[in-house]
DRENTI-670960 format. One record per residue (C-alpha): residue number from 1; z, y, x. Coordinates in Angstrom, 3 decimals. Each point is the difference from the previous one (the first is absolute). Layout:
<nodes>
[node NUM [Z Y X]]
...
</nodes>
This chain:
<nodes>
[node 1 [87.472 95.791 114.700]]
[node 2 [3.125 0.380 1.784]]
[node 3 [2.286 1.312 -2.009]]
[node 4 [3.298 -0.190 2.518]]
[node 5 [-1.013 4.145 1.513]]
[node 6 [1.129 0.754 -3.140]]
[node 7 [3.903 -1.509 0.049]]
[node 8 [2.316 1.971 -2.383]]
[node 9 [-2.481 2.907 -0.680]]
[node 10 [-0.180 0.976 -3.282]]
[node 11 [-1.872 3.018 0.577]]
[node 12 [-3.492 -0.850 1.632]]
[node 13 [-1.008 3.874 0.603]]
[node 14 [3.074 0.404 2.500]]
[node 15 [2.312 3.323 0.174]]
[node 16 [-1.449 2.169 2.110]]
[node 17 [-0.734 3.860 0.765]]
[node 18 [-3.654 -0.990 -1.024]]
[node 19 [0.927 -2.005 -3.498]]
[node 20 [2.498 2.958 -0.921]]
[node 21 [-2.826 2.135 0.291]]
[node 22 [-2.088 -2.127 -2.329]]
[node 23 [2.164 -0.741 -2.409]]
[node 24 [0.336 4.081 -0.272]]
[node 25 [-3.851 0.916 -0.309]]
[node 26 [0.179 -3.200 -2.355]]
[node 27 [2.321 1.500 -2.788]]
[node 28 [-0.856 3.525 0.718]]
[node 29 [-3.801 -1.133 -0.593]]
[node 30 [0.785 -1.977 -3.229]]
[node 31 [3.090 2.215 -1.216]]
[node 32 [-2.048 1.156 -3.176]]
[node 33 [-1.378 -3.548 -0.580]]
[node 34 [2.804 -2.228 0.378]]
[node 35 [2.892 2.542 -1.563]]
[node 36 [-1.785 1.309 -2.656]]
[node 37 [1.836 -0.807 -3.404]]
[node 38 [3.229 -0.973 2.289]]
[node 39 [2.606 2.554 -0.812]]
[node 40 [3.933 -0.721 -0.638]]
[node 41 [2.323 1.823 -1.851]]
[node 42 [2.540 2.580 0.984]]
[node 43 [2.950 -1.874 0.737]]
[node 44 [-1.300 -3.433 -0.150]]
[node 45 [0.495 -2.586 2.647]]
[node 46 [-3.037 -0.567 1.966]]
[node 47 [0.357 -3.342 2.455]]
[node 48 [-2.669 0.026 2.892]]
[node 49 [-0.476 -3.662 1.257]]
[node 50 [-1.573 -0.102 3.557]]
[node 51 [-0.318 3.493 0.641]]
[node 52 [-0.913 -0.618 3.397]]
[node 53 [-0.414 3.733 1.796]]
[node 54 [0.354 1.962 -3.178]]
[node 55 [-3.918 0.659 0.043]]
[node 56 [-0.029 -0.855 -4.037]]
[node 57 [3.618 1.459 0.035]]
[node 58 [-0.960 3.544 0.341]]
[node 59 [-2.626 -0.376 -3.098]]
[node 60 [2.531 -1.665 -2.420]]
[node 61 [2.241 3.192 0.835]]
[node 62 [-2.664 2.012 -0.800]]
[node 63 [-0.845 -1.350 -2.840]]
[node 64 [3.687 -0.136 -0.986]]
[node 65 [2.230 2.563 1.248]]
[node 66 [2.689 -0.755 -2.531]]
[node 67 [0.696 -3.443 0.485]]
[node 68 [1.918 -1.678 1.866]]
[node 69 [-1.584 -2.297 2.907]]
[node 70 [1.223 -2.484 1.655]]
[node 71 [-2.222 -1.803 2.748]]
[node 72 [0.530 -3.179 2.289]]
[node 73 [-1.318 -1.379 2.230]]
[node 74 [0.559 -2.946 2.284]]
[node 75 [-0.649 1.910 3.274]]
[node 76 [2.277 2.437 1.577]]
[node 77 [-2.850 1.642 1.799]]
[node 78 [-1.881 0.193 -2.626]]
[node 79 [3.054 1.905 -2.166]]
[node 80 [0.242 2.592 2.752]]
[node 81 [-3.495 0.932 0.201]]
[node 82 [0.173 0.237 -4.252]]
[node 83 [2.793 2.131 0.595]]
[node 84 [-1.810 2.059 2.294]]
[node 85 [-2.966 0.242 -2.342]]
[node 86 [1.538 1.059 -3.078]]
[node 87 [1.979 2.468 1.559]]
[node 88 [-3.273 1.905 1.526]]
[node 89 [-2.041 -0.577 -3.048]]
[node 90 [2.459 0.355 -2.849]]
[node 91 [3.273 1.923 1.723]]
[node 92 [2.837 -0.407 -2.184]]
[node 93 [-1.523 -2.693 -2.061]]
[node 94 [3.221 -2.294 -1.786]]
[node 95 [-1.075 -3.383 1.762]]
[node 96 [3.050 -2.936 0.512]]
[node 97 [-1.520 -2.173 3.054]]
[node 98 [1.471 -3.561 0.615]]
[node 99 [-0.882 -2.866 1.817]]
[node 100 [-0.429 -3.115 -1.462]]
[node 101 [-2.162 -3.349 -0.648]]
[node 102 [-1.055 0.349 -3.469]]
[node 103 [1.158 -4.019 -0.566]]
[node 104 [3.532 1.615 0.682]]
[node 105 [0.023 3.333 -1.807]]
[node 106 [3.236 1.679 0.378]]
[node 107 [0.658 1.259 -3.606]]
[node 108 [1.713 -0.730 -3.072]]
[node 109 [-2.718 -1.559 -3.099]]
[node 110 [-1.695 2.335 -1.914]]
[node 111 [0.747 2.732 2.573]]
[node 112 [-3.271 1.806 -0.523]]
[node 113 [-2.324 1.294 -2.262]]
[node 114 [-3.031 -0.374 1.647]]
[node 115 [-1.364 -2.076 2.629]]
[node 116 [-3.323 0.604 2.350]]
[node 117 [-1.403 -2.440 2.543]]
[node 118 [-3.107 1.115 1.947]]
[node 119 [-1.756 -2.279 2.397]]
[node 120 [2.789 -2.328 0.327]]
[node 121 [-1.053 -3.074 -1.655]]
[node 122 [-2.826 -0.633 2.115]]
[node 123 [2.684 -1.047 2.747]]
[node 124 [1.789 -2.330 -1.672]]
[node 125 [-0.328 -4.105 -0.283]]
[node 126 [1.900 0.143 -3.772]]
[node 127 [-1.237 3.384 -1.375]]
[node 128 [0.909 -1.577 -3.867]]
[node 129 [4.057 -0.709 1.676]]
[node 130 [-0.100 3.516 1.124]]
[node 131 [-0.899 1.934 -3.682]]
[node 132 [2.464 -2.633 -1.723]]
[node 133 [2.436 0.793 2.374]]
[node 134 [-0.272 3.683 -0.281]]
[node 135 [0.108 -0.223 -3.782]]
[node 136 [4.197 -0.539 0.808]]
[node 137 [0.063 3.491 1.027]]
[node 138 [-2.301 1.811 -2.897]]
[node 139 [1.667 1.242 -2.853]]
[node 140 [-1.340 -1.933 -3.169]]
[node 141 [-2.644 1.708 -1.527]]
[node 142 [-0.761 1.617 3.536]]
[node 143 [-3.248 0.119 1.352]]
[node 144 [-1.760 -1.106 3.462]]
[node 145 [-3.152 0.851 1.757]]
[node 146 [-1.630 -1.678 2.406]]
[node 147 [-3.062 0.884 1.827]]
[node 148 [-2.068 -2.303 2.506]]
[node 149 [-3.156 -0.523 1.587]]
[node 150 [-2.525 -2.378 0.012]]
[node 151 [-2.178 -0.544 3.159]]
[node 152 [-3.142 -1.965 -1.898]]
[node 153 [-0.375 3.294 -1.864]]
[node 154 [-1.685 1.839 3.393]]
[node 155 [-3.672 -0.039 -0.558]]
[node 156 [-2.063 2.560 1.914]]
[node 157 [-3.248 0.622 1.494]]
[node 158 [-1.422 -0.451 2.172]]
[node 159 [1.389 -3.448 -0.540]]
[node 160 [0.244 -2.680 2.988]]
[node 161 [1.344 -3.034 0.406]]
[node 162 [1.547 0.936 3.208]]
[node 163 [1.991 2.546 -1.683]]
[node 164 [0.978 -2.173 -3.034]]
[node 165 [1.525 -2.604 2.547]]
[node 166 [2.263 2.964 1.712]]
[node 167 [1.317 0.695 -2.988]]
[node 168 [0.636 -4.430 -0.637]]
[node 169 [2.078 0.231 3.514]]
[node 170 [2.719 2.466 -2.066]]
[node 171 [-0.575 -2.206 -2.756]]
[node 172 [0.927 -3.289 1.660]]
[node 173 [2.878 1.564 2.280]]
[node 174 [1.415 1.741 -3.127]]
[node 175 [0.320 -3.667 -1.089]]
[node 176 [1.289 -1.658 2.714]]
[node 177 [2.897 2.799 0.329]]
[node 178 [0.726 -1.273 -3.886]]
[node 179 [-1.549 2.747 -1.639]]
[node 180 [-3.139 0.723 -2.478]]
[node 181 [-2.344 2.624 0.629]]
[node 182 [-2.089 -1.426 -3.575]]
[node 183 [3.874 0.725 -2.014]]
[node 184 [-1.759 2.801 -1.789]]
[node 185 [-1.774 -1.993 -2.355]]
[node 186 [3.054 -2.000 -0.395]]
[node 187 [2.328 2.536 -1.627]]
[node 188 [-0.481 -0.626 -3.736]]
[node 189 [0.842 -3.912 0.312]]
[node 190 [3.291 0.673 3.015]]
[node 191 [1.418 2.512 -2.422]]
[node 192 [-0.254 -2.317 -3.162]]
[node 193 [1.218 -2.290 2.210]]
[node 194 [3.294 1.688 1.094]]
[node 195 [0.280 0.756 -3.644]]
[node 196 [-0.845 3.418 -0.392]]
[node 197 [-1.409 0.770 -3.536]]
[node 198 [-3.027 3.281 -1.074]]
[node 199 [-1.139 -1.092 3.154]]
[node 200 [-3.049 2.778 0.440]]
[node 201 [-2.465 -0.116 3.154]]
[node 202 [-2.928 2.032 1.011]]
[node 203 [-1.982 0.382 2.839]]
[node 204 [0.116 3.001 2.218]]
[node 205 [-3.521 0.115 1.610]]
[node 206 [-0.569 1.862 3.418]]
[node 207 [-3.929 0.814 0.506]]
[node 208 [-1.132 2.159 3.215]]
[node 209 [-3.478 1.892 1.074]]
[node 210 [-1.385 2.463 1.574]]
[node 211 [0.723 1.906 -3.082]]
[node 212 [3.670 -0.279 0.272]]
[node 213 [1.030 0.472 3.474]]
[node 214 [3.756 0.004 -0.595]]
[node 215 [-0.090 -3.625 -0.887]]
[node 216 [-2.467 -1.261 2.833]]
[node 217 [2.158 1.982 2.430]]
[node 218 [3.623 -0.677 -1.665]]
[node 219 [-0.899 -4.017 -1.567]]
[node 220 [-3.126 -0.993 1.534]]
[node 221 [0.936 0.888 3.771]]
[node 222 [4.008 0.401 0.269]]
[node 223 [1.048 -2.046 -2.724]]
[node 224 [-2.397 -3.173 -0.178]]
[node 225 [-1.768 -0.512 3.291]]
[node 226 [3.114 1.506 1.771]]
[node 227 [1.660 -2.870 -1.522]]
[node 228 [-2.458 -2.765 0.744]]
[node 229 [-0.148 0.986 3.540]]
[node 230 [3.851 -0.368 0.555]]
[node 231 [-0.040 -4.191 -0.296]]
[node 232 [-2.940 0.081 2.896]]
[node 233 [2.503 -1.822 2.355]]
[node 234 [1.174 -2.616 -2.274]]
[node 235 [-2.748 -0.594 -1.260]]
[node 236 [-1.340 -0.774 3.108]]
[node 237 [2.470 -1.854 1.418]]
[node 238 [0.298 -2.157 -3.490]]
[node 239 [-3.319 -0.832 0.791]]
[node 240 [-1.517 1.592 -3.025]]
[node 241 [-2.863 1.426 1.666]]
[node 242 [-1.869 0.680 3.433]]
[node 243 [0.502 3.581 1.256]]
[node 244 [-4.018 0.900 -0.258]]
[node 245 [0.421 -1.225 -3.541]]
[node 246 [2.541 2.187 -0.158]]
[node 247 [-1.226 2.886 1.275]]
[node 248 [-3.415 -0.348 -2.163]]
[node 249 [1.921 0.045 -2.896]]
[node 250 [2.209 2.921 0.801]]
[node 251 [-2.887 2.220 0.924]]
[node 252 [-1.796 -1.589 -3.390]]
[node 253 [3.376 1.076 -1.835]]
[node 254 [-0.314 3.256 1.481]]
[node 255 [-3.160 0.596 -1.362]]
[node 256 [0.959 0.463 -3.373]]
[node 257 [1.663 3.152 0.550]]
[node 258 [-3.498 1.758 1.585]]
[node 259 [-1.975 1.739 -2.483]]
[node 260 [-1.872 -2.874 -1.041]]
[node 261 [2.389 -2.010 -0.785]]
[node 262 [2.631 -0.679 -3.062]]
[node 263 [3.453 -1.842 -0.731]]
[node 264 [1.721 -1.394 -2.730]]
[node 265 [3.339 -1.481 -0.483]]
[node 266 [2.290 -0.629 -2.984]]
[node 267 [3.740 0.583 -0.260]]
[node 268 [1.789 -1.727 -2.849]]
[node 269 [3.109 2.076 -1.626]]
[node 270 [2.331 -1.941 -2.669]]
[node 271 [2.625 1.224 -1.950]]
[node 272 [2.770 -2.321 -2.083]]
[node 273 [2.897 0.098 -1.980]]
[node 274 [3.220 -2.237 1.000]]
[node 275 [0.683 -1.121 -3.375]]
[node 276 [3.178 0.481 -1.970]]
</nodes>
């Protein structure tokens, strides 16, 4: 595989008009799964690491209008259009926005209360360096959450090779950017690792059919395939597969949204203490 259409780029679903949009339907879709049982309280300090454009933003306001939240996020562009969300969906929401690599955090230790990182890990070569480092700026006895996917988890029908190797290509060019798209079945052992103690992890499962048309429409088709489909061109020019192969398994992929067909995929959400 060539790996070198990749240089420097962390994140392999790109910044566009058309991932923004995704990554919207995605936590709108999965608001109630992934957020249940997440609330803060008043007055607490609530750091966001990675908040990209602010889609999981608006639900940890929602779900905590009287803490305080502070998000960062590498990417200036992806600040503004954060800033822009909240303000539409949550207008006069308390949110502190800064930009920042979460290696170099800008604040004092034990600065916050509370720490949540959503789909960040899956982008980074050293995910166990990047929970030990955060632990500098978690209060002791503070708590973190952490929620990530895990690609091996889709199983549908009607099943097809064709569709299952689509799927590989974002798999394999997750990994040659550095990242992990498996990290969700990962998170018990990185946070013991970083040394994080009550270290608690349960899976968040995502299951679509005819019978729940939300999810086929908001997971299954804007969140899922939506995201397969965006690696097309690297994955072709990585040499990861022949366009016809391609196209078979897209359309096969595609199939599991009709009426027929069915999707599954599992979310993994873990919660720790930084210890005293």
């Amino acid at each position: 595989m060539n790996t070198d259409i990749l240089p420097g780029r962390r994140y392999v679903h790109g910044y566009s008009e058309h991932e923004t949009r995704r990554l919207g339907d995605q936590a709108d879709t999965l608001a109630t799964l992934l957020h249940s049982g997440t609330a803060y309280p008043d007055g607490s300090r609530v750091l966001e690491v990675g908040c990209g454009v602010g889609a999981q933003t608006v639900h940890l306001v929602a779900g905590s209008p009287g803490a305080h939240i502070v998000a960062v996020d590498v990417s200036e562009d992806s600040l503004e259009r954060a800033r822009a969300r909240v303000a539409a969906e949550r207008p006069g929401a308390r949110v502190e926005w800064h930009r920042a690599d979460l290696f170099d955090l800008p604040f004092p230790d034990a600065a916050f209360d509370h720490l949540f990182v959503c789909f960040v890990l899956e982008h980074l070569r050293d995910p166990a360096r990047a929970l030990a480092g955060l632990r500098r700026v978690l209060a002791p006895g503070g708590t973190i959450t952490v929620i990530e996917g895990d690609h091996g988890s889709a199983i549908f029908h009607p099943d097809s090779r064709y569709a299952q190797a689509t799927i590989e290509c974002q798999v394999r060019l997750q990994a040659a950017a550095g990242g992990d798209a498996l990290v969700g079945r990962r998170l018990q052992p990185l946070l013991f690792e970083a040394g994080y103690t009550d270290v608690a992890v349960g899976p968040r499962t995502v299951y679509a059919d005819r019978t729940r048309p939300a999810l086929v429409e908001g997971f299954t088709r804007n969140t899922f395939i939506a995201m397969v489909e965006s690696v097309r061109d690297d994955a072709l020019a990585a040499g990861l597969i022949t366009s016809p192969e391609w196209d078979r398994g897209i359309a096969d992929l595609r199939r599991t949204a009709d009426p027929n067909g069915t999707f599954h995929y599992t979310f993994f959400k873990a919660v720790a203490v930084n210890p005293r």
